[in-house]
N, C-alpha and C positions, 0 to 999 in steps of 0.2 A: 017418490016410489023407488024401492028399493029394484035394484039391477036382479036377472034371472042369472043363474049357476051356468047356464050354457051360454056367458057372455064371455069374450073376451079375458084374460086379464090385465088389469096395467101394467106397464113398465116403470112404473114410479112406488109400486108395491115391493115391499121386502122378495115378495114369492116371485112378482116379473124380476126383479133386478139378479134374483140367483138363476132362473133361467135362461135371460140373459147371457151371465157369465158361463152356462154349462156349452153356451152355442158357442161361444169364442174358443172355448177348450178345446171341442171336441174338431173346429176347424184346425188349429194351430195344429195337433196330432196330426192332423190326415195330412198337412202341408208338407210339415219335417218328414214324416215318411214318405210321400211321393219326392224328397228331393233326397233323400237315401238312398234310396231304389236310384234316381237318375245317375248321381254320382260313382255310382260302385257302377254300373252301367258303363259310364265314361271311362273311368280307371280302367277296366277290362280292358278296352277297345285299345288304351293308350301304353298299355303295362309290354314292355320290351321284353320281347324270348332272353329268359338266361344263356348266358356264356356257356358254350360248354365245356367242358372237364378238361381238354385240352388245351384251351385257350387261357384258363386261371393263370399260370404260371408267367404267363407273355404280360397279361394285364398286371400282375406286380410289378415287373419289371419295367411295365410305363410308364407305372406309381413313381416307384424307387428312382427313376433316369429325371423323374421331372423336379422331385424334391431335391434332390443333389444339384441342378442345374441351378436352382437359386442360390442368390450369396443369402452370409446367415445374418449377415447385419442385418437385409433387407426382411428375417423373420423375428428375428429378437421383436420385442415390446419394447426395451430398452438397451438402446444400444451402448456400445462401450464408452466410458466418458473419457475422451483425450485432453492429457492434463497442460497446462497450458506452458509455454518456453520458459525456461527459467531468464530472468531479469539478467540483464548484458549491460554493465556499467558502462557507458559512453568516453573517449578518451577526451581529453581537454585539449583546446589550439592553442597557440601562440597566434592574436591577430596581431600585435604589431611588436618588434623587436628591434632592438637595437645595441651595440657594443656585444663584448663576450656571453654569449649566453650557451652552457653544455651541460651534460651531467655531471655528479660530483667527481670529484678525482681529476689525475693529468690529464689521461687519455680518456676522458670521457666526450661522446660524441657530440657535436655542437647543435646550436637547433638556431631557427631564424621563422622571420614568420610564417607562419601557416605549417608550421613542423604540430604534430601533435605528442601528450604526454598523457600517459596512463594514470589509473587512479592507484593512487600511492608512489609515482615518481617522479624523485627529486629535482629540483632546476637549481645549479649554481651562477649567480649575476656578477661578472666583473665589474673593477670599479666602472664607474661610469652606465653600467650595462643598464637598460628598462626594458620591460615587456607586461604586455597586456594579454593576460590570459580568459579565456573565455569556458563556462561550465555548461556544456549543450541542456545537461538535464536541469538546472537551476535556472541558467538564461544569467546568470553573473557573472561580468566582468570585474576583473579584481589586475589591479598596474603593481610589479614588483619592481626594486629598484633597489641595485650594488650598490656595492657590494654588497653582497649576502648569501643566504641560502635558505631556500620553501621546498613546500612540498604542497602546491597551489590546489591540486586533488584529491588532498589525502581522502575523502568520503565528496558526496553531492552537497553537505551543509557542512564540510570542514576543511581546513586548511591550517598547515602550519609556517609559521615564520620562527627558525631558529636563530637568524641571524637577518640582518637588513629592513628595508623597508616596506610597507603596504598600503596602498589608496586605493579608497572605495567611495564614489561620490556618488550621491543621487541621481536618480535614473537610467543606471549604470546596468539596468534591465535586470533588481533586486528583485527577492523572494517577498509579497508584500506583508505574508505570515509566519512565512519562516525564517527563522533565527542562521546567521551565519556564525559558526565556532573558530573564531582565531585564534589559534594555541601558542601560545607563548611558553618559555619556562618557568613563569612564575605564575602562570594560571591560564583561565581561555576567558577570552574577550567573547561578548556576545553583541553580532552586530544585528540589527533590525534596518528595516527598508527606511526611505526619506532623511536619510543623513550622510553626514560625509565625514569622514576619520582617516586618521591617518596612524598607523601603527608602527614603530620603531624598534627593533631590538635590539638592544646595543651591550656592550660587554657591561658597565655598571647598573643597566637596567631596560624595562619596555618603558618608553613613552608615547603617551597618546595625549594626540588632540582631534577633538570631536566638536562638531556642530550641528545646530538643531541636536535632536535626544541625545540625552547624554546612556551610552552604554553602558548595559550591564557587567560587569566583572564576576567571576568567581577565581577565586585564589587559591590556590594550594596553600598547605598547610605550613605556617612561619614566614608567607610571604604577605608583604604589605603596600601597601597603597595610598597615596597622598594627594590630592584633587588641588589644582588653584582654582578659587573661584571664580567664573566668570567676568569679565570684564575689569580684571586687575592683571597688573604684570603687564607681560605681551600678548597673550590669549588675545583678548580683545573680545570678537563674540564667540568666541569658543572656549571647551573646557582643556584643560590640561590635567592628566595625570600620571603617575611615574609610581611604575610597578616593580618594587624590586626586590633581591631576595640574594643571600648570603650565599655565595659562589660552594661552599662547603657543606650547605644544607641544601644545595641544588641537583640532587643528585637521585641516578635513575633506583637503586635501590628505594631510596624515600619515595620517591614518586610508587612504587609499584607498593609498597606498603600501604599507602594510600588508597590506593587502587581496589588492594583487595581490601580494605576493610570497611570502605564503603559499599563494594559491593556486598558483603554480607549481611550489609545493615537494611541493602534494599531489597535484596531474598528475603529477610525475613520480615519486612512489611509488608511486601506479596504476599508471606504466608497467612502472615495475621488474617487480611481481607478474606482470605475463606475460610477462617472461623463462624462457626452458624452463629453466633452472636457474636460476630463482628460488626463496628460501627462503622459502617462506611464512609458515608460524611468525616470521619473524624481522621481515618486512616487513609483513604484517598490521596488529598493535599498532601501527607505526609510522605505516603509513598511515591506520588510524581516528583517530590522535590528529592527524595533519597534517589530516585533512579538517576536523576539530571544530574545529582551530587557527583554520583560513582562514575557515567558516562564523560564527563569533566575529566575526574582526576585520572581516569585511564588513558584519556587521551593525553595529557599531560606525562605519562608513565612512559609510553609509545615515545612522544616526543624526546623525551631526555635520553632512550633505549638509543634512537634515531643518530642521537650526535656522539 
């Protein structure tokens, strides 16, 4: 039997479910408006008497007194960046000394152990004289030994020996990746950690003998170098070689010639690598070994200036 017109209707009917929705709406309106009303209500109650006209003036000036009171670091977003000390070379010791040991010249002052020596100053060894010099920032110890004349600081991974001798043996608290430069006049000796050498430079030439790795050389230019082989002669298990170079091509204009013409060679490999169609793979290699070239024979340049 069909239902009578004056029944109900469902809520599962299209026509209940919009009536339905008309009752939610019309709640939600009267809600939002009765909490309208409340709020500006509350606000009223709570809204502070204006300052009056006299008083303006005063209230700036609490403003103004309060903003000045802070520092401005404290409002900056970024503060100022403090740029950090610049690098302070550390002087070199003498830990252990013995016979004449001063600066170069008559009157130059003496040193003894635990005296220290600047980077880039000279130490003259009378006959007989040794001393063992200490590099704070490296951590190597390097024994010179008279007569002669170094300059055991010249840089953190350089040292010169213009005249006398040099020992550096294993564990001597070596760089175990970086390279030590021993300059000689006929080129710089490159020494690496786990070995021990012994460096001579004498008025007809430099002599080295080396154990365990045998050391790199670079040579200046028309000097040359002649190796015994291992375990022949007296070496025994060490190498022998003897670096030398013609007293009248030893000379600091030559060396400074040098100097600059490598370095131009390795400006303008720098330049090439920023070519947009530079190859860098190809120019890399090339450019670390020109820059090593030219840092070489300048030290070399320096050295021969030196004497």
């Amino acid at each position: 039997m069909r239902p009578s017109r004056s029944s109900p209707r469902s809520l599962l009917t299209p026509r209940g479910a919009e009536i339905l929705f008309d009752s939610f709406v019309s709640i939600a309106r009267s809600s939002a408006a009765l909490c309208a009303v409340t709020c500006l209500a509350a606000c009223d109650e709570k809204k502070a008497p204006p300052l009056p006209a006299q008083d303006a003036s005063t209230a700036a000036a609490i403003v103004l007194a309060d903003a000045s009171a802070v520092p401005p670091s404290s409002v900056s977003a970024t503060p100022p960046h403090t740029p950090p000390p610049p690098r302070v070379d550390g002087p070199c010791r003498i830990l252990e000394g013995g016979g004449p040991l001063h600066a170069p010249g008559d009157a130059g002052a003496p040193y003894r152990a635990g005296s220290l020596l600047k980077k880039g100053e000279a130490l003259e060894l009378g006959p007989e004289a040794v001393a063992t010099i200490k590099d704070p920032e490296s951590g190597r110890e390097l024994r010179f030994e008279g007569p002669g004349l170094a300059v055991p600081c010249a840089a953190t991974d350089e040292t010169w020996l213009v005249r006398g001798t040099l020992v550096m043996r294993p564990g001597t608290a070596d760089q175990p990746l970086a390279e030590l430069s021993v300059v000689v006049r006929e080129g710089v000796v490159l020494l690496t950690s786990g070995g021990s050498i012994r460096v001579e430079a004498r008025a007809e030439g430099t002599h080295l003998r080396a154990s365990g790795r045998r050391p790199t050389v670079w040579l200046s230019k028309e000097a040359t170098i002649a190796w015994t082989p291992r375990g022949t002669g007296d070496a025994g298990s060490s190498d022998l070689a003897l670096l030398t170079l013609t007293p009248a091509l030893a000379t600091p204009a030559r060396a400074k010639a040098e100097c600059d013409a490598l370095t131009t060679e390795s400006r303008d490999l720098a330049a090439k690598m920023l070519d947009k169609d530079a190859s860098l793979s190809e120019l890399s290699p090339k450019s670390m070994l020109a820059e090593k070239n030219a840092r070489s024979a300048c030290a070399v340049s320096r050295l021969r200036a030196f004497r």
